[in-house]
N, C-alpha and C positions, 0 to 999 in steps of 0.2 A: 040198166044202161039206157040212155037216151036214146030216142030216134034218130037214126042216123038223115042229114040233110043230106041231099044230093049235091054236086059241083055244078050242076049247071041253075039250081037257085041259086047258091053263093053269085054267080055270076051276075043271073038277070034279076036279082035282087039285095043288091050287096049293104044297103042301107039299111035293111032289115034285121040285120046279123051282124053290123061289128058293133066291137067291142063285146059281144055277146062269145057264152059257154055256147061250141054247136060239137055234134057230134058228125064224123062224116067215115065212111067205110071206102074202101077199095085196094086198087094193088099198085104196088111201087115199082113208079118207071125210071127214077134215076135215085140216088142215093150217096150223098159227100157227107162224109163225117170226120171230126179233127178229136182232141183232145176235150175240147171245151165247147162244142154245140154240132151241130149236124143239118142238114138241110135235105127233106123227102118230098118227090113231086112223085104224089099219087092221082091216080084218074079210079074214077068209077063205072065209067063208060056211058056216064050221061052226058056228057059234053067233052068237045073234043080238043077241050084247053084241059092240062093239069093245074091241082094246086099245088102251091107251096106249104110246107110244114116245116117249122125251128123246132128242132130240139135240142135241151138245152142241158149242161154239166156244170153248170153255175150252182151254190151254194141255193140260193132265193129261190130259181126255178128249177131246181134239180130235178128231171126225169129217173125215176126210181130204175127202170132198168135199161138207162142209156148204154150201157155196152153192149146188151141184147141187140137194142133198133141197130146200134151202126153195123154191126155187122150182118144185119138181114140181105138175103139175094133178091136181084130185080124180080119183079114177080111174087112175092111174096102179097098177103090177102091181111089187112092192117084194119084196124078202125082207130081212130085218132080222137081223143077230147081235146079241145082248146080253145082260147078265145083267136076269133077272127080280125084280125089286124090290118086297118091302112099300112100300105107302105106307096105313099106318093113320089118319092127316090130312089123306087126300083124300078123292073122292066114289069114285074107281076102287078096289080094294082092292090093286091092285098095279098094275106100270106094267115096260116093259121100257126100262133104259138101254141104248140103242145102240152101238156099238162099229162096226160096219158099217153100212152102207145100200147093197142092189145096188138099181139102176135094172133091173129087166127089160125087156132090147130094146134098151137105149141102152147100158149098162156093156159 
């Protein structure tokens, strides 16, 4: 597995890492999920903003075990592969699209 990047590089270094595969660890503070994708704001406890994490139930970017993620409880301990995303027309100024999601303790 890759080194996991911290959130608060992502932050104070954000041109460094999109578009790029990063690895990033920690625990889930909120958790909305539907039919067809899902959205995870985890912190690591290096900075005191959360990210955002899509994952997704689409055919192209299908998360192998999206029914797992959406039902994880707040508090659960996650590491996330993904590429790291602009999103200029949201309130986040970037977001990480998932490709993985390990469960720590349960995976």
């Amino acid at each position: 597995m890759n080194k996991s990047t911290l959130v608060k590089s992502l932050y104070r270094n954000t041109s460094e890492y999109l578009s790029k595969d990063i690895t990033i660890s920690g625990w889930i503070r909120t958790l909305r999920a539907s039919n067809a994708f899902g959205f995870i704001e985890v912190n690591d406890g290096s900075f005191f903003k959360n990210i955002q994490v899509v994952f997704d139930n689409k055919l192209e970017n299908k998360l192998e075990n999206f029914k797992e993620v959406s039902k994880l409880p707040i508090s659960s301990s996650i590491t996330v592969i993904g590429t790291l995303v602009e999103t200029p027309e949201a309130k986040q100024p970037f977001e990480i699209h998932a490709k993985e999601v390990i469960v720590e303790g349960l995976s």
